[in-house]
N, CA, C and O atoms as a GROMACS GRO file, in nm:
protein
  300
    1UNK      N    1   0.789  -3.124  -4.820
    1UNK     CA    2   0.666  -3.150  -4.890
    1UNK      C    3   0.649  -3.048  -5.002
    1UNK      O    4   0.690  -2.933  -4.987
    2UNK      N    5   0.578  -3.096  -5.136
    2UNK     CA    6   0.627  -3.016  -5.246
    2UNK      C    7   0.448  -2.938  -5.214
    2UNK      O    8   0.350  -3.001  -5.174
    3UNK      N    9   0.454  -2.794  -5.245
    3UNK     CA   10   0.331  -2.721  -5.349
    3UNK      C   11   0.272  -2.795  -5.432
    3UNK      O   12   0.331  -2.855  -5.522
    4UNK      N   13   0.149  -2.801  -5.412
    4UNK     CA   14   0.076  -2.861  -5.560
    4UNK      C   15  -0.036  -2.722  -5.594
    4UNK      O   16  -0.113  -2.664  -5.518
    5UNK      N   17  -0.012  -2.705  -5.706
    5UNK     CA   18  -0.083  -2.576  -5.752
    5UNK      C   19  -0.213  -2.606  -5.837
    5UNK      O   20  -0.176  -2.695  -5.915
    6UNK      N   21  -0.331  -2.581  -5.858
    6UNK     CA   22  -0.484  -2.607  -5.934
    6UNK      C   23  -0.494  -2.536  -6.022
    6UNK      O   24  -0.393  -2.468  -6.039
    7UNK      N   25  -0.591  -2.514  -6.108
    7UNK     CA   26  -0.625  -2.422  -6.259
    7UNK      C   27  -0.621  -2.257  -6.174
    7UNK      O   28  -0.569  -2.151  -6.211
    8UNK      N   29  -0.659  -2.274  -6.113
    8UNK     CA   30  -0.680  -2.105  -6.007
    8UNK      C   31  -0.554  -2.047  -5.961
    8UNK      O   32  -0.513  -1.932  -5.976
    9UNK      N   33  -0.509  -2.132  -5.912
    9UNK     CA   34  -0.280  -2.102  -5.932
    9UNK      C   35  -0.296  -2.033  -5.992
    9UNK      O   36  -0.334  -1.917  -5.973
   10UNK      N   37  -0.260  -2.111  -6.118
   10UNK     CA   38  -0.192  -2.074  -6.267
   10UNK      C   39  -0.262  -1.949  -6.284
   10UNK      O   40  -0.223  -1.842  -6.237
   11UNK      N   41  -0.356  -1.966  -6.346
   11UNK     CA   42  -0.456  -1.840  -6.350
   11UNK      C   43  -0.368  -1.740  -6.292
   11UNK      O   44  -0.279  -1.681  -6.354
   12UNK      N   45  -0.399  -1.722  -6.156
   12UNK     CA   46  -0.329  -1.628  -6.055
   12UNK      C   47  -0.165  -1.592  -6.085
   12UNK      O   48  -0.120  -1.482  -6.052
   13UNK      N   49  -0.098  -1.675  -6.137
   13UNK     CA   50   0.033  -1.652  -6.134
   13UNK      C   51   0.054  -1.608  -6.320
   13UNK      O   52   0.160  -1.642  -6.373
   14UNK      N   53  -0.040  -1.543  -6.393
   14UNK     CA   54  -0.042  -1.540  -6.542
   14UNK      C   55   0.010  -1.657  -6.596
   14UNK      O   56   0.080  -1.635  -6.695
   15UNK      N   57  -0.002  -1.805  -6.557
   15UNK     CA   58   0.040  -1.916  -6.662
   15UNK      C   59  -0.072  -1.941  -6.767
   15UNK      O   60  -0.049  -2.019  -6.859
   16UNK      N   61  -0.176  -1.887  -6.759
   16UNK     CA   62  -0.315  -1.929  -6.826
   16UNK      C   63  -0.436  -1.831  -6.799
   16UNK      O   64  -0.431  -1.808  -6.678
   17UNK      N   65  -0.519  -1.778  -6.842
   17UNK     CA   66  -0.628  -1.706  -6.886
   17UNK      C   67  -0.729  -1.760  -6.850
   17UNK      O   68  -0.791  -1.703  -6.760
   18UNK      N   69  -0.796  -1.914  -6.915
   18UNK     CA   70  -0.897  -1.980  -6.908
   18UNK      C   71  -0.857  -2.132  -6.936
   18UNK      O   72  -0.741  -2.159  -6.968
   19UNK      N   73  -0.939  -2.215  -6.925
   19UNK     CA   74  -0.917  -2.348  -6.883
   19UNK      C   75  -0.864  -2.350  -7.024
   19UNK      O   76  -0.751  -2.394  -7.047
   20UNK      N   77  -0.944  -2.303  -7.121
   20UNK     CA   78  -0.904  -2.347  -7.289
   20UNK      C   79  -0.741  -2.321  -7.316
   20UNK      O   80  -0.652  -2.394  -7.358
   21UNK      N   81  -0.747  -2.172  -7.270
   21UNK     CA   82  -0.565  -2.160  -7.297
   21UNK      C   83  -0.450  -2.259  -7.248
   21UNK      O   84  -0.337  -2.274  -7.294
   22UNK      N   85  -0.526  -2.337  -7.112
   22UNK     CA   86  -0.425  -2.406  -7.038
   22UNK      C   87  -0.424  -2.543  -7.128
   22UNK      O   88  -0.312  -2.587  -7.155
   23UNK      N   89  -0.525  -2.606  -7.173
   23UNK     CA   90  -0.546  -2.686  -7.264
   23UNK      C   91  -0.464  -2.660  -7.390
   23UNK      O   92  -0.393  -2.750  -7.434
   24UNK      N   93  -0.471  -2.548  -7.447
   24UNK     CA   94  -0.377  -2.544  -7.558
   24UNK      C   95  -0.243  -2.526  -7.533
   24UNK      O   96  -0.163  -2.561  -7.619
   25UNK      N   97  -0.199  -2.471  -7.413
   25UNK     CA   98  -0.069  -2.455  -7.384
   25UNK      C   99   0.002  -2.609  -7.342
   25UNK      O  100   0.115  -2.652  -7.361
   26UNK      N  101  -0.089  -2.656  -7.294
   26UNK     CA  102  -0.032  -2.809  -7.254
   26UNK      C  103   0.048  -2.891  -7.427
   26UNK      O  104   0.158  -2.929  -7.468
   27UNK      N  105  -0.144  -2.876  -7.489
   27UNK     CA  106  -0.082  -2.965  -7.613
   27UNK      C  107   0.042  -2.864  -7.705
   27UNK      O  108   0.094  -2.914  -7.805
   28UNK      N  109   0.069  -2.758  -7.670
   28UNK     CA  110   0.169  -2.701  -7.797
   28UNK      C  111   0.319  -2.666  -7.721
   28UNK      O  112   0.417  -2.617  -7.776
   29UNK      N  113   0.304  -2.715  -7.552
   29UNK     CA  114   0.416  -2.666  -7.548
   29UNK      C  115   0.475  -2.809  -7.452
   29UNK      O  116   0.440  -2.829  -7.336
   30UNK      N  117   0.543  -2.874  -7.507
   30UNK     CA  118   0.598  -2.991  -7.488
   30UNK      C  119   0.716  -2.993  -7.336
   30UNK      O  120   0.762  -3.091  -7.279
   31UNK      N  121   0.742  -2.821  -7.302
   31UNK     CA  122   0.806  -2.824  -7.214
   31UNK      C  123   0.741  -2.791  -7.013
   31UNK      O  124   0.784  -2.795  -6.897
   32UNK      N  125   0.627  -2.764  -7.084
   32UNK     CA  126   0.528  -2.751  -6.961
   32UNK      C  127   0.528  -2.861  -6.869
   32UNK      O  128   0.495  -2.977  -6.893
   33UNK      N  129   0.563  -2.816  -6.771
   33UNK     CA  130   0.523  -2.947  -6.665
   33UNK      C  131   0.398  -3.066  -6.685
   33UNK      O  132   0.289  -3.030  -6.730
   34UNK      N  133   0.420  -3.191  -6.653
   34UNK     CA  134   0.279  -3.278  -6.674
   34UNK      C  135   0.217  -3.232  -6.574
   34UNK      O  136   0.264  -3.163  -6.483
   35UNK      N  137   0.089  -3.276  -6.589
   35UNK     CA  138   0.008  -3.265  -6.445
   35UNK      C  139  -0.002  -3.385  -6.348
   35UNK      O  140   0.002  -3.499  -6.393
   36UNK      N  141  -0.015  -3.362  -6.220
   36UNK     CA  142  -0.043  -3.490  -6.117
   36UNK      C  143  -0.166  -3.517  -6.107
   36UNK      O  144  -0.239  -3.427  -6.148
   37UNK      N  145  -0.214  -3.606  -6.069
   37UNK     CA  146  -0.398  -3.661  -6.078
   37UNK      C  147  -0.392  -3.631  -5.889
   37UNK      O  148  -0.308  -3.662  -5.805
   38UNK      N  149  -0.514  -3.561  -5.882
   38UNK     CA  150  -0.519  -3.534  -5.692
   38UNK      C  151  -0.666  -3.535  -5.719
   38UNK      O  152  -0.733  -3.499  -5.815
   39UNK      N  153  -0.700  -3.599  -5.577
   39UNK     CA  154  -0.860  -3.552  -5.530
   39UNK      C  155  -0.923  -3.579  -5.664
   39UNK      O  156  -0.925  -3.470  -5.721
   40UNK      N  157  -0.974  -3.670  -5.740
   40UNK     CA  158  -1.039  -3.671  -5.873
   40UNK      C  159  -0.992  -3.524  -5.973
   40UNK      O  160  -1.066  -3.498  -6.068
   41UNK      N  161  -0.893  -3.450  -5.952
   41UNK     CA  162  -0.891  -3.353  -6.028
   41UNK      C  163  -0.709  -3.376  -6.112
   41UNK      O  164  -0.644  -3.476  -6.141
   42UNK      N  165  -0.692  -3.276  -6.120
   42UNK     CA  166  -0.585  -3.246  -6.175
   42UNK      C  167  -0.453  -3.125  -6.118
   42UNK      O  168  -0.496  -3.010  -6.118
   43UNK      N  169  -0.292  -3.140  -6.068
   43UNK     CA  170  -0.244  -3.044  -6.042
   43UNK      C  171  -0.081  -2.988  -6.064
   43UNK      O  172  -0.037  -3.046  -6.163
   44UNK      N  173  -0.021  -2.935  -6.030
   44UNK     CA  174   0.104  -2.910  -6.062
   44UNK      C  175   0.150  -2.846  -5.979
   44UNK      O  176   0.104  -2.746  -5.924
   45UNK      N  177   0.289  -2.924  -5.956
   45UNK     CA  178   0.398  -2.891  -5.857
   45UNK      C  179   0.443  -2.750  -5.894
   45UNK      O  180   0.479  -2.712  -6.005
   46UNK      N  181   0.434  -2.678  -5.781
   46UNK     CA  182   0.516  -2.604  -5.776
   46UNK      C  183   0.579  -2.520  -5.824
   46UNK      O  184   0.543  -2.416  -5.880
   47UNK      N  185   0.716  -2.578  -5.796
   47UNK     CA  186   0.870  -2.564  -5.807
   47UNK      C  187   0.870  -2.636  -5.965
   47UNK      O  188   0.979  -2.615  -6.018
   48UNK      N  189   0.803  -2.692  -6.029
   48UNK     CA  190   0.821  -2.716  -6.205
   48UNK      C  191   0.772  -2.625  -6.258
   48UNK      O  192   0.814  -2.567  -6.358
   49UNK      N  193   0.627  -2.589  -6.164
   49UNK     CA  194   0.607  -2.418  -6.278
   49UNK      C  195   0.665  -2.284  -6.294
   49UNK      O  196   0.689  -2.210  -6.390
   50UNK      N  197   0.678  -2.279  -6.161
   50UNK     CA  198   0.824  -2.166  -6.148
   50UNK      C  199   0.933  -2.224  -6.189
   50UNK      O  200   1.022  -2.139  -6.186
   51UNK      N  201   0.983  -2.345  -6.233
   51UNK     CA  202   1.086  -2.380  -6.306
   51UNK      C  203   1.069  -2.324  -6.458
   51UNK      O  204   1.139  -2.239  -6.513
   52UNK      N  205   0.988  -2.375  -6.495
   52UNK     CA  206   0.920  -2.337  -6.637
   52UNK      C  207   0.880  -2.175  -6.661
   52UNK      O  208   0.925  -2.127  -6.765
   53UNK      N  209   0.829  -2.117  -6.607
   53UNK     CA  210   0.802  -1.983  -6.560
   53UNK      C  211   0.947  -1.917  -6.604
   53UNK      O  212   0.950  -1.843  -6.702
   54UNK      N  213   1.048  -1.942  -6.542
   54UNK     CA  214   1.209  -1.879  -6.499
   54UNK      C  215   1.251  -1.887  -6.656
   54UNK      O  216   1.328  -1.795  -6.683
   55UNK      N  217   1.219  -1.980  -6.779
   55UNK     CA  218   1.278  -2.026  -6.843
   55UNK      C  219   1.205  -1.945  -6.976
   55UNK      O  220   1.272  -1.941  -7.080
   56UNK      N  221   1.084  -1.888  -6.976
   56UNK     CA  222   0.988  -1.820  -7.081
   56UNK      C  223   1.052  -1.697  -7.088
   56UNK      O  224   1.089  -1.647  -6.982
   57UNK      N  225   1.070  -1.646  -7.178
   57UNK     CA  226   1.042  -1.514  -7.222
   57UNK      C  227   0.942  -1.451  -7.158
   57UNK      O  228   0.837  -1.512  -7.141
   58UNK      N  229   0.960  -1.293  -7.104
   58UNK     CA  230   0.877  -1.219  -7.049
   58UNK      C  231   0.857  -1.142  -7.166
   58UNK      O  232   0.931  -1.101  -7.255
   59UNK      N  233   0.722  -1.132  -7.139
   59UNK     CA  234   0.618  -1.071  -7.240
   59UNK      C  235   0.554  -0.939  -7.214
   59UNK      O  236   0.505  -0.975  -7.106
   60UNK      N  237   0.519  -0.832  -7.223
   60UNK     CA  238   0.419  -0.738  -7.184
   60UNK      C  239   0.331  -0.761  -7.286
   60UNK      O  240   0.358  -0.753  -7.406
   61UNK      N  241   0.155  -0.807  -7.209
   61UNK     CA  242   0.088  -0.830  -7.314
   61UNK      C  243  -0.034  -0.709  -7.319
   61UNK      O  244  -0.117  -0.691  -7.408
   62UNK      N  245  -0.018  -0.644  -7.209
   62UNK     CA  246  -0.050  -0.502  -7.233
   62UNK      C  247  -0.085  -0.424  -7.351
   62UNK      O  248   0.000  -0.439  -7.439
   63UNK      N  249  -0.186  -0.342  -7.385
   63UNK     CA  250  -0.218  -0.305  -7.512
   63UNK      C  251  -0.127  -0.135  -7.489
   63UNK      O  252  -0.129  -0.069  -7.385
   64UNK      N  253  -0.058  -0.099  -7.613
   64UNK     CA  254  -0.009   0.027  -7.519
   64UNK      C  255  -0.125   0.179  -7.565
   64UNK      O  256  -0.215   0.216  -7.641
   65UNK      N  257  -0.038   0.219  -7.450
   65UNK     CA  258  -0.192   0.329  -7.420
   65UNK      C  259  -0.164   0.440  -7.552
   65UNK      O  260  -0.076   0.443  -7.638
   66UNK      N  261  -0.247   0.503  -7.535
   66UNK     CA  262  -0.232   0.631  -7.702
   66UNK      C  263  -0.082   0.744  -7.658
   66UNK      O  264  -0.073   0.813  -7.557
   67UNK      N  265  -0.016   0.736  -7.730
   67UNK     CA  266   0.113   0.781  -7.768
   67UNK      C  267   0.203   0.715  -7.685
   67UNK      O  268   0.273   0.796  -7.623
   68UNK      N  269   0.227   0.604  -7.663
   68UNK     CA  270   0.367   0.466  -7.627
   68UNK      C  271   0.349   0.457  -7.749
   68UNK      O  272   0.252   0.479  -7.821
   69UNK      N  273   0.497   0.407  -7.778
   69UNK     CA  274   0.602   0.366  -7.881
   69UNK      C  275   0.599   0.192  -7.847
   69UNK      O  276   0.662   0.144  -7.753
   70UNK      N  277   0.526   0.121  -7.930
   70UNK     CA  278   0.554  -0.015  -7.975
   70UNK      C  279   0.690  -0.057  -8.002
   70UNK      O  280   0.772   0.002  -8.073
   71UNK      N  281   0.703  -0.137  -7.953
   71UNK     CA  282   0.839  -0.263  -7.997
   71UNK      C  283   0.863  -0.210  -8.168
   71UNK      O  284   0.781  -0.217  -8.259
   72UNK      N  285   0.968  -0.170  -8.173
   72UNK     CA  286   1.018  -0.137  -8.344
   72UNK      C  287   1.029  -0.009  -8.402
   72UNK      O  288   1.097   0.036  -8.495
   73UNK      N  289   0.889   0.074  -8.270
   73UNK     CA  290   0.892   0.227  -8.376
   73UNK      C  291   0.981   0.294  -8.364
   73UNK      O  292   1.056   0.275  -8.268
   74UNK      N  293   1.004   0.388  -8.447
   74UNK     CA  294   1.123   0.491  -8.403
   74UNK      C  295   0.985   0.631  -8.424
   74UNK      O  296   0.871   0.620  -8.470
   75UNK      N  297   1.072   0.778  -8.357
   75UNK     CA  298   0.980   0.853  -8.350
   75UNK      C  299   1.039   0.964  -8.484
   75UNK      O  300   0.972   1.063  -8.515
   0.00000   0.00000   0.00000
């Protein structure tokens, strides 16, 4: 039996921020899992988001703290 994951998942697992981001991430990223229709709502398997997940670029979106060296600087 597969995982079906809700907006609160994602959330939880950093796929999305707020409902709006998940909304824009849907329409701009063509490789995102579709969603399944459950219980009058909306959800996603699993094993496609950790598929999708495995396949992104990791990001630190972290602001860096006073004296870290940003991506590029030299000292």
């Amino acid at each position: 039996m597969r995982t079906v994951l809700r907006f609160k998942d994602l959330k939880d697992k950093g796929v999305c921020g707020s409902r709006m981001s998940l909304h824009r991430l849907r329409k701009e990223d063509s490789t995102f899992p579709k969603p399944i229709e459950i219980c009058g709502g909306i959800g996603w398997f699993e094993d496609e988001v950790e598929a999708w997940l495995e396949k992104k670029p990791r990001v630190d979106r972290r602001a860096p703290r006073a004296g870290e060296l940003q991506a590029g600087e030299v000292v």
